[in-house]
N, C-alpha and C positions, 0 to 999 in steps of 0.2 A: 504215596498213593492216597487219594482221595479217601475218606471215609466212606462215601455216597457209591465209592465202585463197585458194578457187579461183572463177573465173568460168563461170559454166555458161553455154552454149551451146542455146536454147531452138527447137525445133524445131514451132511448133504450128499444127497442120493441122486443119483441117476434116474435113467426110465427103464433101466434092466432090475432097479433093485441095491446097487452093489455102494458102499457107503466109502465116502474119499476119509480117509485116516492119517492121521500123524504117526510117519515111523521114525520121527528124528531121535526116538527114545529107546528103539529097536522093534518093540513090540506095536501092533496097529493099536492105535492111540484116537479117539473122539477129537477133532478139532478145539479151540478153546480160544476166545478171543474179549479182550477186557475192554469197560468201557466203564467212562466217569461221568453214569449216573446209576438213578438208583434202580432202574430196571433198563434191558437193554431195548434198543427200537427191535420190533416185529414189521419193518417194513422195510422200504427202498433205503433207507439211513445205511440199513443192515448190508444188503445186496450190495452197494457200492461200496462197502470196507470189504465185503468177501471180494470183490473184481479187484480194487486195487492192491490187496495182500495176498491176494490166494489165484490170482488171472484168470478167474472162472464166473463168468456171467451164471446168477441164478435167480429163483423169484422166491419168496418165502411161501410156504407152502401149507405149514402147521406149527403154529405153538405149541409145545408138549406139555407144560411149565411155567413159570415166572422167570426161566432161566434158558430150557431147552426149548429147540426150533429145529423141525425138516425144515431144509430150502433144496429145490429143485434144480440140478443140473439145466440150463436152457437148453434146450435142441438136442438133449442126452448126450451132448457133450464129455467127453472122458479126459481132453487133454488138458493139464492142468502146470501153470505156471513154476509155479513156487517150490521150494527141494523142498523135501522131506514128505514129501505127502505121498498118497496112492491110492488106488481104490482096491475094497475088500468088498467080502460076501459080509450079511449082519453077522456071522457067526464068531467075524475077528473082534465085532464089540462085544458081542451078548457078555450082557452081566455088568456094563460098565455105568449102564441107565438104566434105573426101574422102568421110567416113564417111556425110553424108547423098546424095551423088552415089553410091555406091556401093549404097545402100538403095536409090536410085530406079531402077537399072538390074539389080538382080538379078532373078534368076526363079526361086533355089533355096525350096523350100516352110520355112516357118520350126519348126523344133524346139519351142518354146514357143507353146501357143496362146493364151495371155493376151495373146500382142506383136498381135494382131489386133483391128481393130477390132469392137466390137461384144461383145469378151470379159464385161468388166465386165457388162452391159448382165445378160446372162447368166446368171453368176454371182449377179448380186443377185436376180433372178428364182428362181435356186436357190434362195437364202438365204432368201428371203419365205416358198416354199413351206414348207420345214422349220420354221422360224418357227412359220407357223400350224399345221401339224403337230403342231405341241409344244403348243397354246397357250398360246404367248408372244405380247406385244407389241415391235413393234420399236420404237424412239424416236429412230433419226436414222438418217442415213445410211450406208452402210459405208466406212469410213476405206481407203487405201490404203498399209500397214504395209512391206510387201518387194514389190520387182517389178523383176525379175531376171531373168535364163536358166537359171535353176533353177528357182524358184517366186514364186510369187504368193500374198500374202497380206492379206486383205481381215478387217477388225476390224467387226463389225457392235455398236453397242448393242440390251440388250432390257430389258425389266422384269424379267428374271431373269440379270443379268450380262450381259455381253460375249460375243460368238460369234466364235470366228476361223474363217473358211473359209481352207484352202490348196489351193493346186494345185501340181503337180511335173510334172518332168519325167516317161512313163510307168515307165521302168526304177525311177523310185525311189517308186513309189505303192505303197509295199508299208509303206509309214509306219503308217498307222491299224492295219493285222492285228498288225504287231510289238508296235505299243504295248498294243492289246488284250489280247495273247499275254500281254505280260507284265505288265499291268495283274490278272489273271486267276489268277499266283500268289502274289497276295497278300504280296508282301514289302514293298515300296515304292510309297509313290502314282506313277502317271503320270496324263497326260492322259487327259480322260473324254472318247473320240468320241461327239459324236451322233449324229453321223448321215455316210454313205459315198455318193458318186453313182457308181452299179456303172456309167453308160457313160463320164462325164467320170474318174473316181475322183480328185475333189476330195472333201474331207470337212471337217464342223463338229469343232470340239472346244470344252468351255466352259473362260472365261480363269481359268489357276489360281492366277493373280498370282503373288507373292513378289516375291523382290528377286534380281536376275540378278547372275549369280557372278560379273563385272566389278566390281561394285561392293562384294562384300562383302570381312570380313578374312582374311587369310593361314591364320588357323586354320581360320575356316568352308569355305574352297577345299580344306584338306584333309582334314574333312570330307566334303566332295562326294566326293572318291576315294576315299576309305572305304565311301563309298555306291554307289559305281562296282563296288570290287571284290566289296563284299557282293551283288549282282546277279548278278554274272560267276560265283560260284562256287554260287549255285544252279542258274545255267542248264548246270553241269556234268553230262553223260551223258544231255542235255536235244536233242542236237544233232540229232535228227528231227524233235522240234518245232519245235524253231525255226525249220530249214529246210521247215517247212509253213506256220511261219507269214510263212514270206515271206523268212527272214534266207539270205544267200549265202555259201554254204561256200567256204574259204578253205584249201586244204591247206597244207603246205610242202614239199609236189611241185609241187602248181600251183603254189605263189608262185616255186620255184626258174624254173617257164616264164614266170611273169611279168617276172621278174626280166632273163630273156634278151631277150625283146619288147621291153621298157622302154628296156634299154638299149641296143637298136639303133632306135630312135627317131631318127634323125638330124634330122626334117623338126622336130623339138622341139628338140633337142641344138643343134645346127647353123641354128638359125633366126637373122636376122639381127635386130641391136638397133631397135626398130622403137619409135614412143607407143601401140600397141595393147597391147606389153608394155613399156611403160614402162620400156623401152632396160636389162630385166634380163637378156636373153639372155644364153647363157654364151659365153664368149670359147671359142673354140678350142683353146685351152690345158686349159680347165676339161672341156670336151665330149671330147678325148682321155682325161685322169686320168677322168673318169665310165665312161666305154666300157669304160676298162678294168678296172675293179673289179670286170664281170661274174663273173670264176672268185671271187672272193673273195666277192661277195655270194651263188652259187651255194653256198660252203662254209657262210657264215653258217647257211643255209636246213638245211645236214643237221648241222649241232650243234646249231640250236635243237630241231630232228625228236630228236635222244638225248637232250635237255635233261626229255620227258618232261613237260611241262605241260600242263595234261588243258588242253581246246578249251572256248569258254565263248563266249556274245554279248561279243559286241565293238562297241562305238557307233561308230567308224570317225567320227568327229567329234565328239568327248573335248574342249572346249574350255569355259571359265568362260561362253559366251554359251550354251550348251545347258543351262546349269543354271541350278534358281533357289533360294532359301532362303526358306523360309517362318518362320511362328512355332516352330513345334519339328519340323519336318521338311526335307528335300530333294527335290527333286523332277526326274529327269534326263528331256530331251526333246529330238526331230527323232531320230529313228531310221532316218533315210531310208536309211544307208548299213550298216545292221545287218549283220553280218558271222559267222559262227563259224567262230573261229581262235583264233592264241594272244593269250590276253588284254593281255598286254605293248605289243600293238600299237597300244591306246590310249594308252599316255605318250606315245605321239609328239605328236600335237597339243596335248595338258595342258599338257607341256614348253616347249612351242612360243617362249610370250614370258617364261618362267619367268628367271630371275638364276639363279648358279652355285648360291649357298644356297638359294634356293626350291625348285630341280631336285634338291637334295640330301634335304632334308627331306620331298618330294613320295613320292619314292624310299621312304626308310625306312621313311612310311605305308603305302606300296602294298605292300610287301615283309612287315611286321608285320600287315597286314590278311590277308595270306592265310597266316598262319604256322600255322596251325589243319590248314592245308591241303598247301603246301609248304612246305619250313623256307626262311626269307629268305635263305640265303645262295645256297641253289640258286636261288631267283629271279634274286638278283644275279648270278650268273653266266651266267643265260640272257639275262640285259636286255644283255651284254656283245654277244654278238651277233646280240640284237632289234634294238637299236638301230640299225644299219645299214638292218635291212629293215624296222622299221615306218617310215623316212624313205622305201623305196620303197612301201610302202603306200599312203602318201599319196602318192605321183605316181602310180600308176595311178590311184588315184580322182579325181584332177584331172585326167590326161589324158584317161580315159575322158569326164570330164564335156566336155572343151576337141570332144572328135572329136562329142560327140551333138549340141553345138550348133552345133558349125561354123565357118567363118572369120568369120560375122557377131559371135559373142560370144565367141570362144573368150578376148576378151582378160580377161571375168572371171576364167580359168585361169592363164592362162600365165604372168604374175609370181610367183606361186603355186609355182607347181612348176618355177618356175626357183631361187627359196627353197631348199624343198627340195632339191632341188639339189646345191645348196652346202652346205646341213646334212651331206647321205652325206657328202660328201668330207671336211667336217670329221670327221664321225664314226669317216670310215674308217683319218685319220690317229693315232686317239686307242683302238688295240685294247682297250686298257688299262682304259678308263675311267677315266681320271683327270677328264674332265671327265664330269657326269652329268647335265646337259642339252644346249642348243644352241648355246649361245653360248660363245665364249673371249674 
């Protein structure tokens, strides 16, 4: 058995309610099906291992977990392939899942309305219409790509490409205008929206393929930052636009208040080590040194304000899965969390799984990219005490995410920006910059 394997925990319900069980053990039993990695897919990956083992088309419906998943009966379908199974009322599970006993007794309205039944159903009706809209033809199905507490992301084929519809959360449906925005001055391709739904504000965009920056080499990565900071430094003195076109300004007065919020956070700080967060909580030790950083992170904020770096879009999730590489171009995307501030704020995430040499050489790029503009040394100097607050940047953008969706999903957050975390305090031990990414 792989080390890396986990067993997922299969939750699948009908439109009555009634939960399909394993009785090959006698008693009604949770489905349970194993896979060699180290989380299992929350997507169409899933749906088609349940049809081929279990003969029941369904759509994934809600994550409960890092482990458990509703998936939806299609068409409330009851008839099911494979021996040993059946369908029960919840009452044959109760007690077998926290996290689905706790689903079955909440009353709080859900954050994400994809987690509803009948979502999909929906959506694909959107999808049809714009489809014939365009005249296109569709040719299959629409696939189930991301489905999350963020967004939803449905891949349709057509005789003219691939359509992906997304949905988000509403704070960050300001994706399509940003990308438009900057689609608009012509510097870099981004994604071509087809089309916006002004009540749902999901929106089509056509697939622009390439090959995602996970996969490609060390040079073409810094490349992408190259491509990164050539954006950032046209959208320079650009900052009304942006902020019309949807991007949220980020001062470093606000950030200094961000900064005090953040870290009086206790019910985060102080949270106990739980499997919702994947028992990363910080010890008590770590949550007193964090708390107290706040005057130091507060000073960070008025030396970067002298440091004098003009304000510019910031992706606010800068990581090799938002980019892809084409044949002779780049092409950066998800601009959910668009931002204008100081640009520096983006290494945070870039860095993120970067080696001490990678983190170095990343640097240098970013620094020589903008030297046209500020000389690299003065970059360098400012990165000395960016680096502290773009590691808080990315906690409030995870925290904020952990409070919109609530106790039901906050656990996609919270390991997250327990990470983080622990980056500040390494950071904060290291003024110097002797180390220039995240890792020691």
């Amino acid at each position: 058995m792989s080390p890396k394997s986990v067993e997922a925990v299969l939750v699948i319900v009908d439109q009555d309610g009634a939960v399909l069980c394993d009785i090959a053990a006698g008693d009604p039993a949770l489905p349970r099906m194993r896979f060699d990695v180290r989380w299992p897919p929350m997507d169409s990956e899933l749906t088609d291992r349940v049809r081929r083992e279990l003969g029941l088309t369904t759509v994934v419906l809600e994550p409960l977990d890092f482990t458990t998943v509703v998936l939806l009966a299609a068409g409330g379908a009851r008839p099911v392939c494979a021996d040993g199974l059946a369908w029960h009322g919840h009452d044959a599970v109760s007690g077998q899942s926290l996290v689905l006993d706790c689903r079955a007794a909440r009353s709080r309205p859900l954050a994400s309305d994809w987690f509803r039944p009948g979502w999909f159903e929906r959506a694909e009706s959107y999808i049809d219409g714009e489809i014939k809209a365009a005249g296109r033809v569709r040719l299959g199905p629409s696939r189930q790509i991301k489905h999350w507490s963020m967004s939803a992301v449905l891949r349709t084929p057509t005789d003219r490409g691939d359509l992906y519809l997304k949905a988000v959360l509403p704070r960050l449906a300001r994706e399509p205008d940003i990308t438009r925005y900057l689609a608009s001055l012509r510097i870099a391709p981004f994604a071509t929206i087809t089309a916006i739904s002004p009540g749902d504000r999901w929106w089509l965009a056509e697939d622009f393929g390439g090959v995602d920056g996970w996969a490609v080499s060390k040079e073409q990565r810094r490349a992408c930052l190259t491509q990164l900071v050539m954006v950032q430094k046209e959208t320079i003195h650009r900052g009304d636009e942006l902020i019309a076109a949807g991007c949220v300004p980020l001062t470093l007065t606000s950030l200094a208040d961000g900064v005090r919020s953040t870290m009086a956070r206790d019910d985060i700080w102080r949270a106990p080590k739980l499997p919702k967060n994947l028992d990363r909580a910080l010890t008590d030790e770590e949550a007193d040194r964090l708390e107290a950083l706040t005057p130091y992170l507060v000073e960070c904020a008025e030396r970067l304000d002298e440091a004098a770096i003009p304000a510019t879009i910031v992706h606010r999730d800068f990581h090799p899965g938002n980019v892809v590489v084409r044949d002779d171009e780049i092409l950066l995307h998800d601009w959910s969390f668009a931002t204008v501030t100081n640009p520096l704020f983006d290494l945070a995430s870039w860095l993120h799984d970067a080696s001490e040499p990678d983190a170095v050489s990343y640097l240098d790029v970013c620094f020589a990219s903008w030297a046209d503009t500020v000389a690299p040394e003065r970059m360098r100097g400012a990165w000395r005490v960016a680096k502290p607050l773009a590691a808080v940047v990315e906690m409030m953008k995870l925290i904020e995410l952990a409070d919109i969706v609530g106790p039901d999903h906050d656990f996609n957050w919270l390991p997250m920006t327990y990470g983080w975390g622990r980056r500040l305090l390494n950071a904060a031990t290291d003024p110097n910059l002797t180390i220039n990414g995240w890792r020691k």
